[in-house]
Backbone as CSV, one residue per row, in Angstrom:
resi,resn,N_x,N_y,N_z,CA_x,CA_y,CA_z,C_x,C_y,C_z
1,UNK,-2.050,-1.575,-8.076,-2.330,-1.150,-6.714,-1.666,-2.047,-5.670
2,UNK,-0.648,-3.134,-6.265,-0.285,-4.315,-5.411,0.617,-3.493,-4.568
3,UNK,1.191,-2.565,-4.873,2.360,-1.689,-3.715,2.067,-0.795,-2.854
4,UNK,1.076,-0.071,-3.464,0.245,0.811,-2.897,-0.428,-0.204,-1.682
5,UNK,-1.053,-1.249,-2.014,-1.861,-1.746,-0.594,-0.737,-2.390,0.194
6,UNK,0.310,-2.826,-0.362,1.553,-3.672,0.685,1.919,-2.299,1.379
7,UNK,2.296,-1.344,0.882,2.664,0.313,1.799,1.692,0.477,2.818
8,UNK,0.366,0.136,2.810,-1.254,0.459,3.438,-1.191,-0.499,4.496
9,UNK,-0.848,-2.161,4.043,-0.932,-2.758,4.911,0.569,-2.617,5.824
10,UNK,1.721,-2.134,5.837,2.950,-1.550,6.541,2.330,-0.650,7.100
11,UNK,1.944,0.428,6.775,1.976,1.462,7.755,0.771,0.915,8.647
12,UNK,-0.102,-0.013,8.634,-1.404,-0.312,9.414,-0.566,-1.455,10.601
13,UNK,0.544,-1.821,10.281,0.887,-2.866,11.452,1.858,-2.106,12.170
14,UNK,2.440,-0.913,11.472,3.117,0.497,12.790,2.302,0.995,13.536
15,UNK,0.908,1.565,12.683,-0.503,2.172,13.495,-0.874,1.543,14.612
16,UNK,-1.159,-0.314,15.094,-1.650,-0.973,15.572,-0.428,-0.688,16.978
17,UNK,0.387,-0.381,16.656,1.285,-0.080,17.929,0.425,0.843,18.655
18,UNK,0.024,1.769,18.175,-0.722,3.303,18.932,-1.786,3.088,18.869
19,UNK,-2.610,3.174,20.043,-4.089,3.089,19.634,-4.492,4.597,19.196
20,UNK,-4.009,5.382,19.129,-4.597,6.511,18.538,-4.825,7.183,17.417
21,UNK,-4.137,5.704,17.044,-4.054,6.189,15.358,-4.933,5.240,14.598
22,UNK,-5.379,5.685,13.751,-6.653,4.986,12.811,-5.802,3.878,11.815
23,UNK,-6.323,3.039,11.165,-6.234,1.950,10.607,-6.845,3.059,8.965
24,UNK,-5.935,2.574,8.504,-6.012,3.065,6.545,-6.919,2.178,5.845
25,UNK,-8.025,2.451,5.804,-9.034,1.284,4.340,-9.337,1.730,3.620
26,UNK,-9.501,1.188,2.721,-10.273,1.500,0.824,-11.825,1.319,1.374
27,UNK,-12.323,2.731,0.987,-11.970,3.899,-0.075,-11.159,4.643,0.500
28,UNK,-9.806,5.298,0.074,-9.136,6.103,0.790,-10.281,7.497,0.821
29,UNK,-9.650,8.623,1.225,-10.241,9.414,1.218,-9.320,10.749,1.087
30,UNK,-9.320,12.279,0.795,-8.380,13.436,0.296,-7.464,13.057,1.546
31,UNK,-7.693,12.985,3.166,-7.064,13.126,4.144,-6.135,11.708,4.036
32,UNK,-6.495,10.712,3.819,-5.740,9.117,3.942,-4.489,9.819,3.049
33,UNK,-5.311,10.328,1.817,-4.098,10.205,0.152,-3.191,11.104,0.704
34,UNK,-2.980,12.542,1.660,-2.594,13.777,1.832,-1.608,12.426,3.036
35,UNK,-2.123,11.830,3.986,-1.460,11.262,4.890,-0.230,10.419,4.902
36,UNK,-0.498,9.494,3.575,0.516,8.838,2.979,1.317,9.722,1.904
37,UNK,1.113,10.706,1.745,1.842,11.306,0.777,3.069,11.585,1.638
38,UNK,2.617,12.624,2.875,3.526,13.142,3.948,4.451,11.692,4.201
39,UNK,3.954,10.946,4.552,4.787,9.330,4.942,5.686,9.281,3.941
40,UNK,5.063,8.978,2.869,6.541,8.589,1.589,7.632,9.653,1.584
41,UNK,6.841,10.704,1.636,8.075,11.816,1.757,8.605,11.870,2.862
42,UNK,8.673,11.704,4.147,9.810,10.993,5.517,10.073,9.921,4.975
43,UNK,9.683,9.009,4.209,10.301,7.351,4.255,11.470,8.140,3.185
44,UNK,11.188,8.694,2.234,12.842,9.182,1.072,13.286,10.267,1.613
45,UNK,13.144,11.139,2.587,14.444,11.843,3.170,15.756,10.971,3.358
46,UNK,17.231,11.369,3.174,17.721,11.012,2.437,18.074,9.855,4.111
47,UNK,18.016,10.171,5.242,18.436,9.506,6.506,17.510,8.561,6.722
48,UNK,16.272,8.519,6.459,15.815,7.183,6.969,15.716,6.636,5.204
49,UNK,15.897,7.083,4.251,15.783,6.208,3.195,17.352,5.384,3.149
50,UNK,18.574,6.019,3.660,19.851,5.340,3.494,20.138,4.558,5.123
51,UNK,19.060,4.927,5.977,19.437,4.272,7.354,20.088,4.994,7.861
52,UNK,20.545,5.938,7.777,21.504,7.144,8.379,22.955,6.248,8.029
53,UNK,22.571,5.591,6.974,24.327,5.057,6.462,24.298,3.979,6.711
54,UNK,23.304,3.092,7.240,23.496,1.797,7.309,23.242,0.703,6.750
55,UNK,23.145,0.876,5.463,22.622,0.082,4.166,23.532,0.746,3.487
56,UNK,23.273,-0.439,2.039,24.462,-0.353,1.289,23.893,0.441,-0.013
57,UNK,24.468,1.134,-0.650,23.669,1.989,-2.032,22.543,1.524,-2.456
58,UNK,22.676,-0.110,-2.866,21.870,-1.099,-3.912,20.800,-1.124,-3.370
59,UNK,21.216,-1.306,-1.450,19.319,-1.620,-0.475,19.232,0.012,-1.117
60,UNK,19.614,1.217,-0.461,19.025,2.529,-0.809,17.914,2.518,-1.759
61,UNK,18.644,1.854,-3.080,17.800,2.040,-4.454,17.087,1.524,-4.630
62,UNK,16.863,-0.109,-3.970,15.952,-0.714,-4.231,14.515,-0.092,-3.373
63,UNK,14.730,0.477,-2.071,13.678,1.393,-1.244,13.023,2.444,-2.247
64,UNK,14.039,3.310,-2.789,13.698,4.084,-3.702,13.049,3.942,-4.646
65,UNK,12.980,3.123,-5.506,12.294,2.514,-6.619,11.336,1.693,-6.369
66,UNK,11.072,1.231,-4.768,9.284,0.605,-4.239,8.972,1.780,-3.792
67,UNK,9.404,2.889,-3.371,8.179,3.834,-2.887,8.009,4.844,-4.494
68,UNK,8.950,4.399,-5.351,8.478,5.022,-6.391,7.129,5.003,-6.956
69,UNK,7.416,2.961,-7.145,5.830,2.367,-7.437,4.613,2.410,-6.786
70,UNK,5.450,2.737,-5.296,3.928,3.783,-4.443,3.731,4.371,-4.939
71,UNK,4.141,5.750,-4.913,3.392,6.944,-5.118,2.994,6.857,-6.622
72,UNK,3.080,5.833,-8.097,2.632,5.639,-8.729,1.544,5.304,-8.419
73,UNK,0.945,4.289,-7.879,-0.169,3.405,-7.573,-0.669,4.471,-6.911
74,UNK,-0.606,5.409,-6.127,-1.516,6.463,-5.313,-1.807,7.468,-6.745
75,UNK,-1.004,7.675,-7.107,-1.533,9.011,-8.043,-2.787,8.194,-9.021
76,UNK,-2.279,6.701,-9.641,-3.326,6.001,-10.371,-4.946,6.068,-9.398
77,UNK,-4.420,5.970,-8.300,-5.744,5.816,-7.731,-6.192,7.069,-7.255
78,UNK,-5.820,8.464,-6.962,-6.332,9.480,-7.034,-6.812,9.768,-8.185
79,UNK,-6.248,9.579,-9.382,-6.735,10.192,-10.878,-8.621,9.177,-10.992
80,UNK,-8.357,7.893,-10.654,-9.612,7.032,-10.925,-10.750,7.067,-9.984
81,UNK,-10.017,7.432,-8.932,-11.268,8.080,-7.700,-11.572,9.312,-7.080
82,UNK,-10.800,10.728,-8.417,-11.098,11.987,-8.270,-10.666,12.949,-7.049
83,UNK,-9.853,12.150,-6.689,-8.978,13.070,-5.584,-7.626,13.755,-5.819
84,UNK,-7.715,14.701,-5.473,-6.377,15.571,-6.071,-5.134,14.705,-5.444
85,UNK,-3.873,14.999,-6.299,-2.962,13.839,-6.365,-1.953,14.555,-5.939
86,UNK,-1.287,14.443,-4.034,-0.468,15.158,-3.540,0.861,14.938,-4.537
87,UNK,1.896,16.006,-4.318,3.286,15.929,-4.339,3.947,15.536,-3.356
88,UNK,5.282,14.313,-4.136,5.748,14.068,-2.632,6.895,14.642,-2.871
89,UNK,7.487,15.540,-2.242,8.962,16.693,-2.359,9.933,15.938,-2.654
90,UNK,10.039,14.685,-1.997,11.539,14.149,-1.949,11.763,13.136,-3.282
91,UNK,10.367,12.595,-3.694,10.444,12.251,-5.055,10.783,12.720,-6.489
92,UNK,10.503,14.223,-6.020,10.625,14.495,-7.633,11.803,15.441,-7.533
């Protein structure tokens, strides 16, 4: 879950910009898991995952392969706390 909460605690220090947006805590809940799902899938569209070209392949892949281990660590923790386990489009 170590990636999954480093992703939780990232998107909570973008949130703190807006006050209108809620702060992410454990226990997630169907709406948190559905929320970050949508997120990972904008973070790997292919323009903000390559920078719109401004990174080099290797950064690309290495992005690619930590939000992989996200959405691992989310599905582990939907399966163990009974919440249905979104698809993220751009992953699979």
């Amino acid at each position: 879950m170590k990636n999954l909460q480093d992703y939780i605690d990232r998107r909570n220090q973008w949130n703190s910009f807006f006050p209108s947006n809620k702060q992410i805590t454990f226990p997630l809940d169907q709406k948190n898991v559905n929320d970050l799902a949508r997120s990972l899938d904008c973070d790997l569209s292919p323009e903000n995952l390559h920078c719109d070209g401004e990174i080099s392949h290797a950064e690309a892949d290495r992005k690619y392969r930590y939000y992989g281990r996200v959405i691992k660590d989310l599905e582990t923790y939907c399966l163990n706390n009974w919440l249905t386990t979104p698809i993220v489009e751009e992953y699979y």
